[in-house]
N, C-alpha and C positions, 0 to 999 in steps of 0.2 A: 726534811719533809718529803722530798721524791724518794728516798729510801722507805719511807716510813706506807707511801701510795704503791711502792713497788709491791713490799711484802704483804699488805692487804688484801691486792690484786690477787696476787698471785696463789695464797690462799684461799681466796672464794673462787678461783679459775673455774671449777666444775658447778659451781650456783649461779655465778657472775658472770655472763660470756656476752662484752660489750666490748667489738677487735677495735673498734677507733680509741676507747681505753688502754688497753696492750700495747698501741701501736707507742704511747707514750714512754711505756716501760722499755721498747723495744728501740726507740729513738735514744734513749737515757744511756743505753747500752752499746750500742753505735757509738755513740759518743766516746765512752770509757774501753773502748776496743773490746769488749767481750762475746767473739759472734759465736763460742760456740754455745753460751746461755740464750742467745737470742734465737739461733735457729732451734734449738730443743723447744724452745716456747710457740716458734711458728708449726713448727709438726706438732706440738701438743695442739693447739688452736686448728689447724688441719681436722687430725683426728676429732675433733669434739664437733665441726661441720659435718664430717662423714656420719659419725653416730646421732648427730642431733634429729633426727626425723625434720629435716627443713626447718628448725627452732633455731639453728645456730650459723649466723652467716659464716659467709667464705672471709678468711681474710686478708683485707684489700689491700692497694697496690704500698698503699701508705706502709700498710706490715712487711712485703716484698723488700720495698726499697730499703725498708731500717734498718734486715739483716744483711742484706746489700750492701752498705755502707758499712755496716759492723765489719763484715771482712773486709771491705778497700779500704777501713781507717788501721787493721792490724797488720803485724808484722809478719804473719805465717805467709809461707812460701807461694800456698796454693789460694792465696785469697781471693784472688780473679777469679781461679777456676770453681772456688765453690760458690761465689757470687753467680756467674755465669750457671752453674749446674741447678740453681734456685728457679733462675727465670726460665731455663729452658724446658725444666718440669713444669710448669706452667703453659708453655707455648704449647708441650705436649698434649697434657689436659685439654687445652681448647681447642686444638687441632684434631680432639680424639669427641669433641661436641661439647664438651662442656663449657658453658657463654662465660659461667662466673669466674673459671678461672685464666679469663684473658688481660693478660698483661698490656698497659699500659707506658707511654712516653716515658712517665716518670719512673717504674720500673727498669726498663732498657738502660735511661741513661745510669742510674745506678750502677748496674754492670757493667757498663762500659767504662766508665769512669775507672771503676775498678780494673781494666784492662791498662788506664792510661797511665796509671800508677805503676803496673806491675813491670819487675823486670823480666819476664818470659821473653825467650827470645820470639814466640809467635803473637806475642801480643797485638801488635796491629793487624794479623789474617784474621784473631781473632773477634775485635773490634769488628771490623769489616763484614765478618756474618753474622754479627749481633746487628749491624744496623742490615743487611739482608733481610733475616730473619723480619724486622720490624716491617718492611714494603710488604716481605710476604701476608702479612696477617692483618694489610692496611692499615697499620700505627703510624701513627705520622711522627716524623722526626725533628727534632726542632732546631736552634742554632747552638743549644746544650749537647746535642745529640755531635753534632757535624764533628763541635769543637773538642769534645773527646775523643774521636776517633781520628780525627787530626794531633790531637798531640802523640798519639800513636806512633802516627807515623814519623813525629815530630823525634821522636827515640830508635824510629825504625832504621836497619840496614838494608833494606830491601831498594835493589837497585832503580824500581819502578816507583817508588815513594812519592817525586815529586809529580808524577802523569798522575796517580790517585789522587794526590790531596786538590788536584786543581779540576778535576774529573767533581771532585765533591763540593766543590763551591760550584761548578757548573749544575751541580744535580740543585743544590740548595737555592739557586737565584730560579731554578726551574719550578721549582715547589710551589716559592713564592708567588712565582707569576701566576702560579696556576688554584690563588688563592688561600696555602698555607702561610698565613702570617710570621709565624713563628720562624718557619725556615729562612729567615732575613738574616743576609750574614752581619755581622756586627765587627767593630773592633776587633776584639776578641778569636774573633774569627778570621779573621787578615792577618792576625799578629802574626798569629799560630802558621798559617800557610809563610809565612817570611821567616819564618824559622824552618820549616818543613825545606824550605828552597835554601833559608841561607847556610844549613846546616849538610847540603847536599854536596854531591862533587860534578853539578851539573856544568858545563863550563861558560854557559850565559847566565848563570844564576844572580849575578850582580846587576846583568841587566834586567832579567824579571823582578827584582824587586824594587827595582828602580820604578820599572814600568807600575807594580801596583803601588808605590806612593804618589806617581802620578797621576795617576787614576784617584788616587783615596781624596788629594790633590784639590781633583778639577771635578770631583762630585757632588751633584747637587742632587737629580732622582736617576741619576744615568748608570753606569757602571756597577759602580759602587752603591747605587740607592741610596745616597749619602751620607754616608757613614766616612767621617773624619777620621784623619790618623792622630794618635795621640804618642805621648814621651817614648814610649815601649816599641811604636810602629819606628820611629826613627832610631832610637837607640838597634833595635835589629836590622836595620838599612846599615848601618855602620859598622854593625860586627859580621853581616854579608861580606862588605867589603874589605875587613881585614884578613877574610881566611881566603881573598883571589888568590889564585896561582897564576901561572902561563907567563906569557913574554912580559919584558921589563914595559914593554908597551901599555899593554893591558892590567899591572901592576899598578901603573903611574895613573892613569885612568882611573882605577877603584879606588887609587888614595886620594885624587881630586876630588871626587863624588862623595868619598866621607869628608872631606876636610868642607866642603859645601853643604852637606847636613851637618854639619855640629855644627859649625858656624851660626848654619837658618836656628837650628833649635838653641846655642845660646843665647842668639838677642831675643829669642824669645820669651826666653825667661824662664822656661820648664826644663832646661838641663838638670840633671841631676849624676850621682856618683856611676851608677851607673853608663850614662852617656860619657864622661870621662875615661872608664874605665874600657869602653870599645874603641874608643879613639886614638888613646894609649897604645892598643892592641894595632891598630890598624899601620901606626907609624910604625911598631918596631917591626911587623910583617911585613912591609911596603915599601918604605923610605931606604935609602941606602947610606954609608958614610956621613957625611956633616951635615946634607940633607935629615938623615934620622935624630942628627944630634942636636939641632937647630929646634925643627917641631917638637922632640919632646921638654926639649927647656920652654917653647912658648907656651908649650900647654900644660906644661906643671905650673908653671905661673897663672894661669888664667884658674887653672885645678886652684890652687890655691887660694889667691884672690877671690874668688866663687865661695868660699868658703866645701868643697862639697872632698876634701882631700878623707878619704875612711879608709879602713882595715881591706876594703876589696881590691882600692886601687891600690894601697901598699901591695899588696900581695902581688898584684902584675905587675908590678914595677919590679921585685923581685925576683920573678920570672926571666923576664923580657928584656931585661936593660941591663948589661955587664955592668961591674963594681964602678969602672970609668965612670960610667956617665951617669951610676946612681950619687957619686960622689959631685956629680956637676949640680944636679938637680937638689941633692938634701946638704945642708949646712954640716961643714967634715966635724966630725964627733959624734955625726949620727946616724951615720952607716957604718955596723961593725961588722965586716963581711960583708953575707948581703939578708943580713939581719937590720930592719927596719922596725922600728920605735914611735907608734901611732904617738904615745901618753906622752912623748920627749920633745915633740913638735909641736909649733905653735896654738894652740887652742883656737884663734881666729881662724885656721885652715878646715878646721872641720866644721866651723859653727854652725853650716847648713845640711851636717847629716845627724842623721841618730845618736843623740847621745851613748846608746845603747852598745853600736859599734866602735864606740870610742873606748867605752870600760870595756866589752867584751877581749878587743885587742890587749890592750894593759893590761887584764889579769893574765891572758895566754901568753905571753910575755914575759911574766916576770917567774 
């Protein structure tokens, strides 16, 4: 049937010119990755405003954003860049007087998104002047906006990465106060920043993220505006702490602070493979000799027991743990090497993840 509305459309395009109709073709299309049919439809549609004698609106942000996302959902190289080259003829346009073709929220974050996707090595400078760009032309940005240009940075190498992303929850709590609702950071948006820090080679960064799960913590309309931490926020508090470096001191320190978060988020009840799978990490980067060898048999057992043992923590355990001690942890016949055997192991170990990663593993496997 949407096949059948596409070709219609697309046939009466020069009788029929209704762009919140288009913009559905143009979404359908996004969808199926095809942005260079999409943007030939948005220039055709372009064009037929220009010639319409004001019969034929402009069209809007909705048609923007769909070939927008048509490039950030494909795989061509330059996807970003022609997302980005979409909106900023736009900016141009209205900066040149034209009111209709001023790009909106939903527009930008398009773009950007598509930045946070991309692997360009400039992608987060670029982010950063698409949300520019939006102050300049008084678009207000919202907590979609923030958190795309934070995951940016969340990819970025740039040595000053962690002063920006904290610079922009400072700008976004500013927003807020100053009436934009929208710019409330969220979840979502903390996560992202404890990735931005825990991902960095800042050398207090175990303590800054420590400091905003305290905060996320003890928030009611304060700090945080109460916005709760959820599975994700503490599971990134933990793999903060396994990439610590510096003295055995400071070592010893990061691995009490995660072994104090799993803990709080196990009895909690929202562990998951994931949170295993940082905790795993944190021992074999942290702990030393019988120390390492100790924590990771208690926490394969509790892995186990939990039911939450999947193909991801196989995989770090492979990594991370010589043959020795993957032989301590899996029953001997079931480490060949350090080849590990999701499908060979007890079925009540995984009951609490995806089925999905269970067959995925066993077919790759065999």
């Amino acid at each position: 049937e949407t096949a059948k509305a596409e070709s219609l459309l697309l046939e009466n395009i020069n009788s029929y010119v209704d762009t919140s109709s288009y913009s559905i073709v143009l979404n359908s299309w996004a969808r199926q990755s095809r942005p260079q049919e999409a943007e030939a439809l948005l220039v055709q549609l372009e064009r037929l405003h220009e010639t319409g004698g004001g019969t034929v609106p402009m069209p809007g942000s909705y048609c923007i954003s769909a070939v927008e996302h048509a490039w950030s959902n494909s795989a061509y190289p330059d996807a970003a860049e022609r997302a980005s080259a979409l909106l900023l003829r736009r900016v141009d346009d209205y900066k040149k007087g034209n009111d209709d073709s001023r790009p909106d929220t939903v527009c930008f974050n398009a773009a950007i998104n598509a930045w946070s996707k991309s692997s360009h090595p400039n992608a987060d400078q670029r982010a950063l002047e698409l949300l520019e760009f939006m102050v300049d032309i008084k678009c207000q940005p919202d907590n979609i906006t923030f958190g795309s240009v934070l995951n940016t940075l969340a990819k970025s190498k740039r040595p000053d990465r962690v002063e920006w992303a904290e610079t922009l929850l400072i700008q976004m709590k500013e927003l807020y106060k100053l009436g934009n609702a929208k710019a409330k950071p969220d979840t979502i948006v903390y996560n992202t920043l404890l990735r931005v820090i825990g991902h960095s080679k800042e050398p207090d960064r175990v303590e800054k993220c420590c400091s905003i799960l305290d905060q996320m913590d003890n928030s009611q309309e304060g700090s945080t505006y109460g916005v709760r931490p959820n599975i994700r926020t503490f599971n990134s508090v933990i793999l903060c702490c396994a990439y610590s470096s510096g003295s055995d001191t400071s070592r010893h320190a990061a691995l009490h602070i995660a072994t104090e978060v799993f803990s709080r988020v196990r009895l909690s009840g929202e562990v998951n493979s994931f949170t295993y799978d940082s905790f795993f990490k944190a021992i074999a980067y942290l702990a030393r000799d019988q120390e390492r060898i100790e924590l990771l048999q208690h926490a394969f057992e509790l892995c186990c027991n939990d039911g939450h043992l999947d193909s991801l923590v196989l995989q770090s355990l492979e990594r991370i743990a010589p043959v020795k001690e993957l032989e301590r942890l899996i029953p001997i016949g079931k480490v060949v090497g350090r080849h590990l055997r999701l499908d060979k192991l007890p079925a009540s170990w995984s009951r609490n993840t995806s089925s999905r990663s269970r067959s995925k593993k066993s077919r790759g496997r065999k």
